[in-house]
N, C-alpha and C positions, 0 to 999 in steps of 0.2 A: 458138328459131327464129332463122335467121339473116335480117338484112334492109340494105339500105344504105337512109341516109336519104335524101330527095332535099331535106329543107328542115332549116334549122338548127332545132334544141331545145333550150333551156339542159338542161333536167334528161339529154339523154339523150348530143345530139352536134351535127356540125354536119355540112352537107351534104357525102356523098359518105362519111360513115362505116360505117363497118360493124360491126354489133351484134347481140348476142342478145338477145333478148328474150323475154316469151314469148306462147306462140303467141295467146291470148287476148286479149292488149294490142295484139300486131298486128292479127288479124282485126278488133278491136273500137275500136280509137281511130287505128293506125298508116295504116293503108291504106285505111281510108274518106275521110280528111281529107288525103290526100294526101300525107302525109310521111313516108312511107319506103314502099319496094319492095323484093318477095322478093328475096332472095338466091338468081339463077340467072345462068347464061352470057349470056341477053336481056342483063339488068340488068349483067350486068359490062361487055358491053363497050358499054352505053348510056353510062354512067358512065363508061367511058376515052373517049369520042369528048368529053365535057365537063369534062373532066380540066383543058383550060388554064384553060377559062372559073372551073371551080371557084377554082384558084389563083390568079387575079389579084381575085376576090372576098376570097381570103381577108389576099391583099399588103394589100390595102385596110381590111381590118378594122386589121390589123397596126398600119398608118401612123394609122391612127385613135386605136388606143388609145397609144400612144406620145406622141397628142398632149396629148390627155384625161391621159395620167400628171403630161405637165408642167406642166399649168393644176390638177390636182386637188395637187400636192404644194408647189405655191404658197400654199394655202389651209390658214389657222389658225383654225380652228372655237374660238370661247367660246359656252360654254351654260351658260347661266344654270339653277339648278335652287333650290327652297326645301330650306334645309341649317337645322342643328341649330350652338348656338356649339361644338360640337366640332367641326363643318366632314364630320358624315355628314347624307347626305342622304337627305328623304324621297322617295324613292324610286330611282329606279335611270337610268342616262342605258344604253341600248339602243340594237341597232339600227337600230331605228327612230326615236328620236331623231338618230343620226345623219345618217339617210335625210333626214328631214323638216328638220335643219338646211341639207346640201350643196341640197333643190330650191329655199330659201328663196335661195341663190347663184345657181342656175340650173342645177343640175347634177340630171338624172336620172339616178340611180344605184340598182339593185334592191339591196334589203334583202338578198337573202341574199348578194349580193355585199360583203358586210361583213364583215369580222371585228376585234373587239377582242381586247386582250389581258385575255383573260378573258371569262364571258359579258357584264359589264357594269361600270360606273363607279357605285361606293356614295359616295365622298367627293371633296369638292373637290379639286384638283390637275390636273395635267398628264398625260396621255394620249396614248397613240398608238393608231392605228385602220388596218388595210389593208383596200385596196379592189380587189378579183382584175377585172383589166380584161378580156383578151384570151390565150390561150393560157398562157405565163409571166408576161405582163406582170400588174402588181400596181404601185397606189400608195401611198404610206406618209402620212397625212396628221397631223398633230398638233392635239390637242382640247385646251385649257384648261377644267374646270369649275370655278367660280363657284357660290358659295352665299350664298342672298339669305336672311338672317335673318328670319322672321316672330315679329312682336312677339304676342306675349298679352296681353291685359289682365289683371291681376290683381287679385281682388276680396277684401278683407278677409273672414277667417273671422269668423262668428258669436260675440259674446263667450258665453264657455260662462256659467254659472250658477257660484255661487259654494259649494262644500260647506260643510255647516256647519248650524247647529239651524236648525232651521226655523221662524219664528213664527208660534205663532195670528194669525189675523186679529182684530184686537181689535172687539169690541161696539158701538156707539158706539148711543146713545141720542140720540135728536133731542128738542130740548127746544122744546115749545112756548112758541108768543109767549103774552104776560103775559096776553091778554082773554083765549085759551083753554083759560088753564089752570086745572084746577079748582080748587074752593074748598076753603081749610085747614082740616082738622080744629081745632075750639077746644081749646085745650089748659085744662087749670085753673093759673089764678093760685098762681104759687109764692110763699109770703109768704116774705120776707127773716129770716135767724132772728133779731136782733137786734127785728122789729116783732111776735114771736111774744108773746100774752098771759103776764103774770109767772105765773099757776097751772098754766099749760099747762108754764111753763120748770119749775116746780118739781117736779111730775110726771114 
């Protein structure tokens, strides 16, 4: 279905375009909320009588982004990210990273008007990142990352046990103190053999 828009849409166009669509998108989100009108002879020549008006909005956008290119291509982003000593990092710099660095500058810039070279940045270095401004215009920004070492503590392994025979636990007897200990069996008098009677020796 064909329709011109009467209001800018990043996803679709900007005012006074003309698009297909379809018919569902129209009837259901395009034309209730105001932002685009059928496509008939009404609408065509409603749109040529605001024809200049359109154009000098759009001069304006122009001169806008042109300015926005030269303050954005000024600007050297360092982002700091927690890296590994090979210099890869945990995690990834995106962007939304990116997004969330330029508003900390003061610059509102939509995320998906980003693009890296590549979906994203894994290790420390030097990077470039465009950012689609207005029609052609695009700025080229450069990103340095930065990798912050996080230290571990390191805790000695457990000393292992040593192989090898294993010994009994030895018995150990507790020896009572001298009052509780019982009384000695009498032994018999051993006579010395030299004090043995002389008939007993000759026997």
């Amino acid at each position: 279905m064909k329709v011109i828009l009467n209001k800018d849409l990043s996803t679709l166009g900007e005012e006074g375009d003309v698009k297909d669509v379809a018919k569902g998108y129209a009837r259901n989100f395009l034309f209730p909320r105001g932002i685009a009108l059928p496509y008939n002879d009404r609408t065509v020549k409603l749109f040529e009588g605001r024809k200049e008006e359109i154009e000098g909005r759009k001069a304006e956008k122009r001169k806008d982004a042109a300015g926005l290119k030269e303050k954005l291509e000024n600007v050297e982003l360092t982002i700091t990210m927690p890296a590994g000593p090979n210099g890869r990092l945990y995690g990834a710099v995106t962007t939304q990273t990116v997004m969330d660095e330029l508003a900390k500058q003061g610059f509102r810039v939509e995320r998906k008007r980003i693009e890296l070279m590549g979906s994203n940045f894994k290790s420390v270095g030097k990077y470039k990142a465009f950012i689609k401004l207005y029609e052609s215009a695009a700025a080229e920004i450069g990103i340095t990352v930065v990798g912050q070492e996080i230290k571990t503590e390191s805790t000695p392994a457990p000393a292992r046990p040593r192989r090898g025979r294993r010994e009994e636990p030895r018995e150990e007897t507790a020896s009572l103190p001298a009052e509780n200990a019982p009384p000695a069996e009498a032994q018999p008098a051993q006579v010395p053999a030299e004090s043995a009677p002389a008939e007993e020796a000759q026997a």
